[in-house]
C-alpha positions in Angstrom: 103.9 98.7 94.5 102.1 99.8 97.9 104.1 99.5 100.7 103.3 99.4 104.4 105.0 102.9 106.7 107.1 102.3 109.3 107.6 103.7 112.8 111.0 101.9 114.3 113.4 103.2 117.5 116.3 104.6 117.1 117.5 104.1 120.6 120.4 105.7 122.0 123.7 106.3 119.9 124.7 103.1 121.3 122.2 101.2 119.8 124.3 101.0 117.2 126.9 99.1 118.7 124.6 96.9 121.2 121.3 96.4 118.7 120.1 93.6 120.6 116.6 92.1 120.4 115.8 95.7 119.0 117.8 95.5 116.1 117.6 92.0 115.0 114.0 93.3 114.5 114.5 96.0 112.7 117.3 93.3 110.6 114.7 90.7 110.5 111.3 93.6 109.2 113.9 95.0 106.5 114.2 91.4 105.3 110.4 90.8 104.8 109.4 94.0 103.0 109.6 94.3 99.5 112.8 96.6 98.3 111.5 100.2 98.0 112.3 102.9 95.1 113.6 105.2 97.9 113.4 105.5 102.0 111.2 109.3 103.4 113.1 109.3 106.8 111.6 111.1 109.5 113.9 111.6 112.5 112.8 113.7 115.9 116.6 115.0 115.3 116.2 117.3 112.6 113.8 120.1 113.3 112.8 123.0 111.2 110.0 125.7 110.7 108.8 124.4 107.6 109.1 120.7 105.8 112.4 120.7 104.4 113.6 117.7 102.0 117.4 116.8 102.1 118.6 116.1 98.4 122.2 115.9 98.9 123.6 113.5 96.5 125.9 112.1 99.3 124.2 112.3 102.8 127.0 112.3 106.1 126.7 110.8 108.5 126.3 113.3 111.3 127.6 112.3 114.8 124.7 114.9 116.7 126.2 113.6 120.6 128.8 114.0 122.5 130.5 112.1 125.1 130.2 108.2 123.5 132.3 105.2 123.1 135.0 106.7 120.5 134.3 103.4 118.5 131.1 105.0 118.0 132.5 108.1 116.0 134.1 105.5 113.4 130.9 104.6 111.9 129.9 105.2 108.6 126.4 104.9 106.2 127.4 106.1 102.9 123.4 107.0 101.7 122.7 109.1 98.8 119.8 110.8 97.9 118.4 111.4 94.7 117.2 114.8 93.7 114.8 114.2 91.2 113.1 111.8 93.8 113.5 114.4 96.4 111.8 117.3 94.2 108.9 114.4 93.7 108.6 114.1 97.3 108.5 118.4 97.8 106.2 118.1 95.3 103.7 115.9 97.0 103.6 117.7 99.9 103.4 121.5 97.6 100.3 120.1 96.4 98.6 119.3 100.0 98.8 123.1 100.7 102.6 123.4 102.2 105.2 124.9 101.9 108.4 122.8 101.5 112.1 123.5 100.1 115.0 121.2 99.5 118.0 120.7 101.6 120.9 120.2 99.3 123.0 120.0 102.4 121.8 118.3 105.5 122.9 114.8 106.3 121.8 112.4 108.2 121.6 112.7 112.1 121.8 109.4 114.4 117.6 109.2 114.7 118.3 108.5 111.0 121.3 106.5 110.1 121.7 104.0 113.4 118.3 102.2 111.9 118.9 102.8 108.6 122.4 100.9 108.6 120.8 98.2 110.3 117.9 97.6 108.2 119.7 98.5 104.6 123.6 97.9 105.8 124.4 98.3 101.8 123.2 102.0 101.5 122.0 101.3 98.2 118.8 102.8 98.2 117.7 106.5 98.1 117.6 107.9 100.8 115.2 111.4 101.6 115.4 112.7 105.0 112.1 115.0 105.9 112.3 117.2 108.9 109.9 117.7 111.7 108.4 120.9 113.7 108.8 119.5 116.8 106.3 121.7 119.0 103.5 121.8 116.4 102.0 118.7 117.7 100.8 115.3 117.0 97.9 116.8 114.5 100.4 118.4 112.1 102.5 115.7 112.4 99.4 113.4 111.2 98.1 115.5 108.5 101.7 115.6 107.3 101.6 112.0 106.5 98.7 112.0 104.7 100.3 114.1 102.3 102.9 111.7 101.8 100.2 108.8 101.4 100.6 108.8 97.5 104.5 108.5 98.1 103.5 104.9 99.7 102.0 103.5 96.6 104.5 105.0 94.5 107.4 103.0 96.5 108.7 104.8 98.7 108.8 103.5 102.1 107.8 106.2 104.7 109.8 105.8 108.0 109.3 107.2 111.0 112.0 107.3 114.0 112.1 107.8 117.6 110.8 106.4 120.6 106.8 105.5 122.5 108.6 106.8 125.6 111.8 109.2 125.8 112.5 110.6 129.2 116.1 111.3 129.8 116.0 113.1 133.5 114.3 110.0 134.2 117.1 107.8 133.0 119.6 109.7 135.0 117.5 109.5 138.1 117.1 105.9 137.6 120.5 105.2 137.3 122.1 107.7 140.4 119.5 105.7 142.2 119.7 102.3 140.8 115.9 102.3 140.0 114.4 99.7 137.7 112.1 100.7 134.5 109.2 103.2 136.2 106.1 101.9 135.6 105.1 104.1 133.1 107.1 103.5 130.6 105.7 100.0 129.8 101.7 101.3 130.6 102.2 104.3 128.4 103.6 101.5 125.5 100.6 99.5 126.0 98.3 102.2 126.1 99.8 103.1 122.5 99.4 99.8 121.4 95.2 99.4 122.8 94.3 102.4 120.8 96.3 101.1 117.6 94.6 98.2 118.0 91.2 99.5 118.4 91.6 102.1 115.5 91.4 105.0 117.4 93.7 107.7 115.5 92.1 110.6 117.4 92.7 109.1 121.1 96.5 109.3 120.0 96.5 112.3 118.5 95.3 113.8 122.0 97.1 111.5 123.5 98.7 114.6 126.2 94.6 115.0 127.6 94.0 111.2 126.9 96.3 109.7 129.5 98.2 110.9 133.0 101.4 109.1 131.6 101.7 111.1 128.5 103.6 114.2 130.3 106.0 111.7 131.9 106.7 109.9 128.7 107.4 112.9 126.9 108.4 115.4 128.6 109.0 116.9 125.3 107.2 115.6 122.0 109.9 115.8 119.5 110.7 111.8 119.8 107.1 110.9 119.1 106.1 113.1 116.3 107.6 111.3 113.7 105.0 107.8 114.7 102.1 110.4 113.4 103.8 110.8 110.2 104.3 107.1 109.6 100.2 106.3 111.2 98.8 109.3 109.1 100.8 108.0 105.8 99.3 104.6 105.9 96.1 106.2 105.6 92.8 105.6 107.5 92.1 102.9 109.6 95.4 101.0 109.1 96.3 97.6 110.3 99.1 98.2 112.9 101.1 95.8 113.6 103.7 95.9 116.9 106.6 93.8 115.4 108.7 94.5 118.5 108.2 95.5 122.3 110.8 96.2 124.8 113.0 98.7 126.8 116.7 99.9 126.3 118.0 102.4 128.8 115.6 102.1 131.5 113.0 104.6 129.8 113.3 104.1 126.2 110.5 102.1 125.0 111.9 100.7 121.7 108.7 99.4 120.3 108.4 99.2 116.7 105.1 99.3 114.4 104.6 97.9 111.0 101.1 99.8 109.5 99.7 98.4 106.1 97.1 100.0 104.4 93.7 98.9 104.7 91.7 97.9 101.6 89.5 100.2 99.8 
């Protein structure tokens, strides 16, 4: 069983009281993938210096904000890992020349769990969280999804989460000033989706010298790394497909991509 990677939004926390169009996407893509052996969740929220895999046989649900509707502190995803599955996925990425160690402790942070209870609300799959290394870049970030390739024809569904645009002083500006959307959050979106559609991996990857909006979009990287673990995991020249566009928050473009494989 090969199945496609994801990259989905995770919005903010209160996307997962106010899904919206967003989440009845994320319901609606869960729904037409076949059920995976276990989920590789990638979430901008859980940096480290080297990949680390969480194996904790009962993952919490971590609430990593402050200041939020208290409703939203009520929430629960009761995921599991699974360690053996875990140690497979360490494994994988031992044997592309890294250096990875388990995580018997870490749960899973909002990036994770908001999509994850929306897409799987049952929580009976294993789930592996992965971390990121946030300023390393959208090279690393590539090259450590191809590692996880095999993973994807194994049945594990590879999931990245974040945002295409993630500027919070913007958002504040915007709203002390009761500004609409700026302009670039929708051009830098679309600019993403041209170059998915044209196959041009490398354009994105140097997307920062590629395009005047990239700065403004992210002012720091750490919400985008995890779509060049989901692109580089489906493997070259994928078929992307952009199963949702649209923007929460003012800045947040929520836009969601499906990639499937292409045939050798």
């Amino acid at each position: 069983m090969t199945l496609p990677t994801l990259f989905v939004p995770h919005g903010a926390p209160t996307f997962a009281l106010r899904p919206g169009a967003a989440g009845a996407a994320l319901v609606a893509l869960a729904q037409q993938i076949e059920r995976p052996k276990a989920i590789i969740v990638v979430s901008p929220h859980w940096e480290t210096r080297e990949p680390t895999v969480g194996s904790a046989a009962d993952l919490e649900t971590i609430y990593d904000f402050g200041g939020f509707p208290s409703e939203l502190y009520t929430l629960k995803y009761p995921a599991h890992s699974d360690l053996a599955l875990a140690q497979h996925v360490a494994d994988c990425l031992k044997t592309a020349g890294y250096a990875p160690r388990l995580d018997a402790h870490r749960g899973l942070d909002h990036g994770a769990w908001v999509p994850l209870r929306m897409m799987y609300p049952t929580a009976d799959i294993p789930v592996i969280p992965l971390s990121i290394k946030a300023h390393a870049g959208p090279a690393y970030h590539y090259a450590l999804g191809q590692a996880l390739k095999p993973l994807g024809e194994q049945g594990f569904l590879i999931m990245g989460t974040g945002s295409i645009t993630h500027n919070l002083r913007d958002y504040m500006v915007c709203v002390h000033n009761n500004l609409p959307t700026p302009d670039y959050v929708t051009r830098f979106a679309d600019w993403v989706n041209t170059q998915l559609e044209s196959g041009s991996s490398a354009a994105l990857i140097n997307y920062r010298k590629n395009t005047s909006d990239a700065a403004q979009a992210h002012p720091t990287e750490d919400h985008f790394m995890p779509f060049f673990v989901a692109l580089g995991a489906a493997g070259d020249n994928p078929k992307s497909n952009r199963f949702y566009a649209g923007v929460d928050d003012l800045v947040i473009a929520m836009d969601g991509y499906y990639f499937s494989r292409a045939v050798q």
